[in-house]
N, C-alpha and C positions, 0 to 999 in steps of 0.2 A: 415579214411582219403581217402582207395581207393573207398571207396563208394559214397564218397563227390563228389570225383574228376570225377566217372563215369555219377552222377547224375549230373553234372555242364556240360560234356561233353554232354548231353543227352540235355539239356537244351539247350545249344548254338547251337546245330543242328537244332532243334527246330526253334529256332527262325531264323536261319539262309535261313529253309524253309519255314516259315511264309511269312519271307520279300521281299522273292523274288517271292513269288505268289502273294504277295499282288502288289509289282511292276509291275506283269507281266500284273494283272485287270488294272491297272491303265495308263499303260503303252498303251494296247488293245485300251481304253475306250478312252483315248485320242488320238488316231490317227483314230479310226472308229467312223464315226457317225451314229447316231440312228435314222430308220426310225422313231419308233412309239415313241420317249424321246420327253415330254415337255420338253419347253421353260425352263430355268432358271429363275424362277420368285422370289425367295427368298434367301436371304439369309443367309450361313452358321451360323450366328447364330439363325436364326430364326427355326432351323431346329428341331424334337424333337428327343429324347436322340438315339431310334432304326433310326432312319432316319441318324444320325450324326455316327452313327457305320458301320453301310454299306456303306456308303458313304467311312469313312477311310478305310474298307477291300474292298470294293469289286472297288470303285470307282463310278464316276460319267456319268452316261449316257447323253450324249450330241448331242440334236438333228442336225441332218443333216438342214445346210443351206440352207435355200430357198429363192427367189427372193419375196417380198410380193408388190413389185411397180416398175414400169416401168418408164422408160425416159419419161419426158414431152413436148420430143419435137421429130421429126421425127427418128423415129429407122429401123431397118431390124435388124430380128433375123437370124443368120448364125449361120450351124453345120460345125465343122473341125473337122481332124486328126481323119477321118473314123465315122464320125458323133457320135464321144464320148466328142466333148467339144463345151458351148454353147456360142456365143459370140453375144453381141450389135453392130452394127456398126451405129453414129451418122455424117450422111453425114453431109460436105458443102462444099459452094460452092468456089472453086479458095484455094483449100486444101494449107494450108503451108507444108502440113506433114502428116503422122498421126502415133498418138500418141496410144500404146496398153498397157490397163491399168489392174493390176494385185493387186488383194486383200490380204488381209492376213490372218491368221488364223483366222476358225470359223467365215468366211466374205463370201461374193457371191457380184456376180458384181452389185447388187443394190444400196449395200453399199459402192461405188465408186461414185457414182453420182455427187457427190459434186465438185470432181477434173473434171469429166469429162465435165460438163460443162463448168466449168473454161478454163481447153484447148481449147474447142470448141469454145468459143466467143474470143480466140485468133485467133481461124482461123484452128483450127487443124480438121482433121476429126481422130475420136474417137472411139476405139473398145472396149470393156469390154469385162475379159474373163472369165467366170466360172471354175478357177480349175479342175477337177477331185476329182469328190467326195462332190460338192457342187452346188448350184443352178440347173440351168440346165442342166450340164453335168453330165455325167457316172459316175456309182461310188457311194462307202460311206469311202472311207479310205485316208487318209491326210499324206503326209510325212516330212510335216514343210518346204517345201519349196526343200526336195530332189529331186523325183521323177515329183514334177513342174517344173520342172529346162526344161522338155521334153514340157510339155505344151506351157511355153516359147517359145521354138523353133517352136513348130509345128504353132504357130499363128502366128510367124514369116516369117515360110514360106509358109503361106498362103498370107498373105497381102503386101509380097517381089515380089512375081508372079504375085496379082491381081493388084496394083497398082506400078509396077518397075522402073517408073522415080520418084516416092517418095521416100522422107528420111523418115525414121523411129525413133521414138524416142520409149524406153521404160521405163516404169512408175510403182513402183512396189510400197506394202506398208509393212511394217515387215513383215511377213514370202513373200508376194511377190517379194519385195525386195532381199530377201532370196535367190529366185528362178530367178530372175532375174541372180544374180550374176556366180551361180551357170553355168548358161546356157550359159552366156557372157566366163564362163573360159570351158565348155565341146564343144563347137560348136562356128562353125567359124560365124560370123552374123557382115553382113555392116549397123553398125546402127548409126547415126548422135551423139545421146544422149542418157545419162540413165541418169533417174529422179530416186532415192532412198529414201525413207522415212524409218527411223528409222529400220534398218536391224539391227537384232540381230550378234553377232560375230563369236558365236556361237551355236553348238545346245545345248552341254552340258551348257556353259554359260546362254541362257536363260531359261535353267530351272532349274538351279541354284536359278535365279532373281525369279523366281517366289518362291521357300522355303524362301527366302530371305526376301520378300515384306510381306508371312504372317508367318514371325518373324518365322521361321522352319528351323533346321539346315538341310544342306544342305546333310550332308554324313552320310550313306551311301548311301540315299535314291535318291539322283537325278543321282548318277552313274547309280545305278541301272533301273531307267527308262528310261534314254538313252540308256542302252545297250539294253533291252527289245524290248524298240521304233526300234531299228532300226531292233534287229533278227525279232523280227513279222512281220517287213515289207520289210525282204531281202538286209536291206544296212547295212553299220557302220557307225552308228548314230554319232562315235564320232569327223569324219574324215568330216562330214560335217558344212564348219567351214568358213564363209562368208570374215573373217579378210585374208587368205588366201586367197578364189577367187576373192579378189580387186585386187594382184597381176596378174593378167591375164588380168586385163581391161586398155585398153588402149584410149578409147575415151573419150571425155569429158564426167563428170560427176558431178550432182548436189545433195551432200549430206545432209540431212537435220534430224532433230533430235528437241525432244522437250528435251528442262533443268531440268523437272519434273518429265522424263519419269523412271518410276521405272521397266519396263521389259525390258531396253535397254538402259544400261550405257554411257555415254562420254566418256569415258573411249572405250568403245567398237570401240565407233565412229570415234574416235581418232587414233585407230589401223585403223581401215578400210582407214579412208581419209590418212593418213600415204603410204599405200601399192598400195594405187589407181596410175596407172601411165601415165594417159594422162592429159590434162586439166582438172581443178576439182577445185570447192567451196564446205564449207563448210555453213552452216545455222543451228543457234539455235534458234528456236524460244523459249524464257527463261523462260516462266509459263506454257508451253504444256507439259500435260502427254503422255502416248503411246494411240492416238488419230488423228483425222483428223484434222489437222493444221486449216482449214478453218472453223473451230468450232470460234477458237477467235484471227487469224491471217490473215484472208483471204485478207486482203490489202495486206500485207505484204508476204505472202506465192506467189499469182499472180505476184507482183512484182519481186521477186526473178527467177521464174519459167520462166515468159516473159523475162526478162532480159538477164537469163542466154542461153537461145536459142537464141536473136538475136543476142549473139556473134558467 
């Protein structure tokens, strides 16, 4: 019997170290991105047996973000915030505003394009910002929208100084959104509006959704990567919690959310526009998953967005 016991103790150490090394690859792999990692071109079932083993231990190498297309209409590329973050600015002319728009995970500001025009033929002049750690900024390491929260500010006050009888609207997409919020509750900023799309609640929470989505139980293992995520990159991962910094925002705000969205529940949404405390709409668009709205809503997304700023 005490041999049993010692050998089962032995066993759950074991494994006890296994899991948190294997969180820790995992944990790494998802907040750093990989110069030299292809693209994601297949997958996970398509993968073969030793491919699908590494993958579970060791994790997945996910290449760093790049820009592969540019605005098709007038731009100036600008360097901020010590020439480590890269941004678009798309003039015009008799500006309403301008609008500075924030990606989200495993995004760069190319993949913005879509809104950014949209704003712009309202009249907005339009910045895209590359993260840290993506596109053309500095960097290969991502903090889900922590550590962007600084980003946020700092292109804030760049284009507060450069253009000072403008209002400023911000524009952020899940983990943008993220960081938007984030920044709205650590630093003082005079902004007209925040545009939010589908901001997770939290950090723990959306990576919940994700064991969730591919049918994976959740504990012990998404504990575990959130606390990793955040010791590797010097925060507490758990404390970074967007349903919360809605409580700090006090200007109007335009919430918006797809009904099919499987990495960012109603439920999340629901708490956030809850705690928001200035002016605020909520928006579902009812068949969009976690996606650009203006995939299969773009009347309807425009509508909203115009609307909501000419109040």
């Amino acid at each position: 019997m005490k041999r049993f016991i010692r050998i089962s103790a032995y066993l759950l150490v074991v494994v006890f170290i296994v899991m948190n090394a294997v969180a820790g690859f995992h944990a790494y792999k998802f907040t750093h991105f990989a110069e030299t990692a292809e693209p994601l071109t297949r997958q996970p079932e398509e993968l073969s047996t030793k491919e699908k083993i590494n993958a579970l231990l060791f994790g997945v190498s996910l290449p760093r973000p790049c820009n592969t297309i540019v605005p098709k209409i007038p731009f100036e590329t600008i360097r901020i915030s010590n020439d480590s973050l890269e941004c678009w600015e798309l003039p015009v002319s008799k500006s309403k505003g301008t609008v500075l728009v924030f990606h989200g995970y495993g995004n760069r500001k190319s993949g913005m394009l879509d809104k950014a025009y949209a704003m712009h033929e309202m009249g907005y002049r339009v910045v895209l910002i590359d993260f840290s750690g993506c596109g053309g900024s500095k960097g290969n390491a991502t903090t889900i929208g922590f550590n962007e929260a600084k980003d946020v500010k700092a292109a804030y006050d760049f284009y507060k100084e450069k253009y000072e009888e403008e209002s400023i609207i911000l524009l952020g997409t899940s983990m943008g959104a993220a960081a938007v919020m984030k920044s709205m509750k650590d630093y003082p900023m005079d902004v007209s509006a925040v545009l939010l799309e589908c901001p997770f609640g939290s950090m723990y929470k959306t990576v919940c959704n994700r064991f969730e989505d591919m049918q994976v139980p959740t504990f012990p293992m998404a504990n575990l990567l959130v606390f990793y995520g955040g010791l590797l990159n010097g925060f507490w991962a758990f404390d970074h919690n967007p349903i919360d910094y809605a409580s700090h925002i006090q200007v109007p705000v335009l919430l918006m959310n797809g009904g099919k969205d499987a990495r960012v529940s109603l439920e999340e949404i629901d708490d956030i526009y809850v705690n928001l405390k200035g002016p605020k709409k909520k928006v579902i668009f009812p068949y969009a998953g976690h996606e650009s709205y203006l995939n299969d809503y773009a009347k309807e997304w425009k509508k909203e967005v115009s609307g909501f700023l000419k109040k």
